[in-house]
C-alpha positions in Angstrom: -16.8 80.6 32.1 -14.4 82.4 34.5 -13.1 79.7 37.4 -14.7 76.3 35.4 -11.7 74.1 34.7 -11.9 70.4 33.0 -11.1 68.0 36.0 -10.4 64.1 35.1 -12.2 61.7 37.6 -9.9 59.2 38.6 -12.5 55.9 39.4 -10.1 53.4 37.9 -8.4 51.7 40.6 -6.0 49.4 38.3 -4.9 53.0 37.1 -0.9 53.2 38.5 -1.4 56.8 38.3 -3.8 56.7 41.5 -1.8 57.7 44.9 -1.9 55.4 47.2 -3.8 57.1 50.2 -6.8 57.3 47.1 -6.8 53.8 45.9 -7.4 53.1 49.5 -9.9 55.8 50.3 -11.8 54.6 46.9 -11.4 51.1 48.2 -12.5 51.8 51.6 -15.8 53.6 49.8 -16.7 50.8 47.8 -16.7 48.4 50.6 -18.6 50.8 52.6 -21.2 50.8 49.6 -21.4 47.3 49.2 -22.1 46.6 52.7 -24.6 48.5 53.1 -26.3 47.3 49.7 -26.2 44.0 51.1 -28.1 45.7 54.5 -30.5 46.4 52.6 -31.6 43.4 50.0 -31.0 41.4 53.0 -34.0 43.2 54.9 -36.3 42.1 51.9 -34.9 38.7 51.8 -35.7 38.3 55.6 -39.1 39.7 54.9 -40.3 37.2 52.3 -38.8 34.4 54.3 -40.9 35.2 56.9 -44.0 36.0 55.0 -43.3 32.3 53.8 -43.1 31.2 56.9 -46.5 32.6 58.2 -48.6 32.2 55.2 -47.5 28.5 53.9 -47.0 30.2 50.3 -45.5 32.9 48.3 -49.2 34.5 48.1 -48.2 37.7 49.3 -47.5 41.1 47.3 -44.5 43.5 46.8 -46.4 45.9 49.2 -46.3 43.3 51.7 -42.3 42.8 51.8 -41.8 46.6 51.6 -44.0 47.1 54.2 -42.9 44.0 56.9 -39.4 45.2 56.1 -39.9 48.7 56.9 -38.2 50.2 53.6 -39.6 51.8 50.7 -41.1 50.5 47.1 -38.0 52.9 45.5 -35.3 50.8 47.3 -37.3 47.7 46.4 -37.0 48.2 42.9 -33.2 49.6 42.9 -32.4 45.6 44.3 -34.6 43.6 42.7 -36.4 43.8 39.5 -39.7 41.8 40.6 -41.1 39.6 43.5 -39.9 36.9 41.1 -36.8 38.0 41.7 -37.0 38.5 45.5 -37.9 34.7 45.6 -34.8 33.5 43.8 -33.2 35.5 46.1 -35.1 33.7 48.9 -33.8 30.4 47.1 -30.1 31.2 47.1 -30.4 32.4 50.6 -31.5 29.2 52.0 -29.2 27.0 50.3 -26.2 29.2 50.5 -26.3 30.3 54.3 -29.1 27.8 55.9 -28.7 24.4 53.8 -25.1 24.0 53.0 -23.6 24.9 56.4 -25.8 22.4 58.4 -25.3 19.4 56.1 -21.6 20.4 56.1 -21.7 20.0 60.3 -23.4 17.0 60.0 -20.7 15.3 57.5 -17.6 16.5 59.8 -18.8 14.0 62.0 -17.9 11.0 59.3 -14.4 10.4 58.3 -14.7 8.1 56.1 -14.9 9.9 52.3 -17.8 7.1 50.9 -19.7 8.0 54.0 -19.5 11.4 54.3 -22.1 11.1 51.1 -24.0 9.2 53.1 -24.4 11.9 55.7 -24.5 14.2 53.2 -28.0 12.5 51.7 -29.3 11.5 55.4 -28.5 15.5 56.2 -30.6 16.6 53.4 -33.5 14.5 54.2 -33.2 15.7 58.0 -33.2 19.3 57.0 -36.5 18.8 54.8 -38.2 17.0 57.4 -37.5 19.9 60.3 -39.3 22.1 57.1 -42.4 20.4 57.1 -46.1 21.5 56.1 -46.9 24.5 53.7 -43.5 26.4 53.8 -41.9 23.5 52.3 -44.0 22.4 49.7 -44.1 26.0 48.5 -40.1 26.2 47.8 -40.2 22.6 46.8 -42.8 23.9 44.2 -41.1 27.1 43.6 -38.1 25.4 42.4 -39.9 23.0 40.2 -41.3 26.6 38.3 -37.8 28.1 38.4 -36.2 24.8 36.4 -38.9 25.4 33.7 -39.0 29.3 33.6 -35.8 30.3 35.2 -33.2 27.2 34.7 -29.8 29.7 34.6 -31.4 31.1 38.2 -32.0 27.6 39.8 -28.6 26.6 38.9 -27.0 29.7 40.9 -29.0 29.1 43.3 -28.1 25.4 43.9 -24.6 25.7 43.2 -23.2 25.8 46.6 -25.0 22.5 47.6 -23.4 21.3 44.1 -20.4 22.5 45.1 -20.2 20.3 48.1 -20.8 17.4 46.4 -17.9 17.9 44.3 -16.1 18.4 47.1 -17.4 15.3 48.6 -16.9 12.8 45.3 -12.9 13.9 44.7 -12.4 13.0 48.3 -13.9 9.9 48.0 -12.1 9.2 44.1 -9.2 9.6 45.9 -9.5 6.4 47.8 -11.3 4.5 45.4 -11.9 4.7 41.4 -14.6 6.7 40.0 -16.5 4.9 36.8 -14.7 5.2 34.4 -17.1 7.3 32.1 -18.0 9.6 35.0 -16.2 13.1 35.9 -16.4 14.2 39.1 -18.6 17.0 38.0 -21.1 14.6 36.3 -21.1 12.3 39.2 -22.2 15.3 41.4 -24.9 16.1 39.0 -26.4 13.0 38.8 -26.2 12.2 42.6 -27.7 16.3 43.0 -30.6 15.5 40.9 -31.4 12.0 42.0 -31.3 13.0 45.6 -33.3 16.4 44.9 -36.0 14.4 43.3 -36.3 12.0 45.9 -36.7 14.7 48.7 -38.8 16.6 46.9 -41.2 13.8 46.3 -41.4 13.2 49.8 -41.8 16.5 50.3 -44.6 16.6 48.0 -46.1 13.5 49.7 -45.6 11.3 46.7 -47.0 7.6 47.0 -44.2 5.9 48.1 -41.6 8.4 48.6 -41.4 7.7 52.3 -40.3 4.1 51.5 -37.2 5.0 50.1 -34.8 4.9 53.0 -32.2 7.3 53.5 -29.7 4.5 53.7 -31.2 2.5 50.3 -31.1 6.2 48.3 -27.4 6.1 49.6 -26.5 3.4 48.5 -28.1 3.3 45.1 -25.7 6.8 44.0 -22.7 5.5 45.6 -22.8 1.6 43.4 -24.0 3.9 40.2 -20.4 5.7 41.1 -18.8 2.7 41.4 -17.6 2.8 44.5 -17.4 0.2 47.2 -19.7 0.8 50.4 -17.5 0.5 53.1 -17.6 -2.6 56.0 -17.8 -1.9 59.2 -15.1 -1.2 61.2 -13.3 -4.2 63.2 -14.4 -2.4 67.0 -18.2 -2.2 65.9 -18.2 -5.9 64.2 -16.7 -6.9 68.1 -19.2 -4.8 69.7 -22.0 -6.8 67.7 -20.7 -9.6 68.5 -20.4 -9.1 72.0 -24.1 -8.1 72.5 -25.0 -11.1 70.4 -23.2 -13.4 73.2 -24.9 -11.6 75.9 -28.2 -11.8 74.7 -28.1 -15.5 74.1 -27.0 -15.6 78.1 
């Protein structure tokens, strides 16, 4: 027809043919589209989290989520591909932008590497205790289904708290030798799932859990490293030893 002309669509930003003002028009676009994709999933996030919150379980429906987040079943669907989905979604959330960010301000305040895992495992037990009753034994549960039925999910979901731990473990190699059959990526596995296990058990009120101290659950991953737990420093042996003297007075 008269007027109809073949155009090429230029999407390809790697393409050196693309002008300059476009690549960054395009760019600008895409951001613009992202952003306000991530509006949105985030609104249904929010929404289970606090249907979690108030019902002490994931008992709640689709409808429910679409409905406390004030957007519609369509959108639902174009983020997420189930409520299954939503709640790995929930998951990843919590660790990523809750979790790791609070235990990370509560190891700044250590500076020595072997005990920065110390606060790191004291940190963890803190946050699960401020998420007590129904809310936390449902994710605790949650995440015991996801290792059966979704593994691949449950490790994206923890691997920003895995992360850290890697983090914290070359930091502390560097001042002292890691077993000799360990990585630094194995070592922050094994400590992840020993600690995990412990908090969920306490979580899940366990017989016994609650008798493993903080401290003991510490120590037990750092000599299975083989590392060396740290004396105390010269001013705090003389401050014990000056409150010794005045009590005998």
């Amino acid at each position: 027809m008269r007027g109809r002309r073949a155009v090429k669509s230029v999407t390809d930003l790697e393409d050196d043919s693309v002008p300059g003002w476009l690549r960054q028009s395009m760019e600008r676009s895409l951001r613009s589209a992202r952003a306000r994709a991530h509006a949105r999933s985030d609104r249904f996030v929010v929404a289970a989290t606090q249907l979690l919150q108030e019902k002490g379980s994931d008992e709640f429906t689709v409808q429910d989520v679409v409905e406390r987040s004030k957007m519609s079943i369509r959108t639902f669907y174009k983020y997420f591909g189930s409520k299954e989905d939503l709640l790995v979604a929930v998951s990843e959330t919590v660790v990523a932008r809750e979790a790791v960010p609070r235990l990370r301000k509560h190891i700044a305040k250590e500076k020595d590497p072997v005990l920065r895992l110390k606060a790191y495992v004291e940190g963890l037990v803190e946050l699960t205790a401020q998420t007590t009753g129904p809310v936390a034994r449902t994710l605790t549960s949650y995440q015991n289904r996801l290792a059966e039925s979704r593994p691949a999910d449950l490790a994206r979901a923890m691997r920003p708290q895995i992360e850290l731990l890697v983090e914290l473990i070359r930091d502390a190699a560097r001042t002292q030798p890691l077993r000799g059959d360990l990585t630094v990526e194995t070592a922050a596995r094994l400590m992840h799932y020993t600690v995990l296990a412990a908090v969920h058990a306490r979580v899940l009120g366990t017989e016994g859990a609650d008798e493993v101290s903080p401290g003991a659950l510490w120590q037990f991953c750092v000599a299975g490293m083989g590392f060396t737990i740290p004396s105390s420093p010269p001013r705090a042996r003389r401050t014990a030893s000056a409150q010794q003297r005045s009590s005998k007075r």
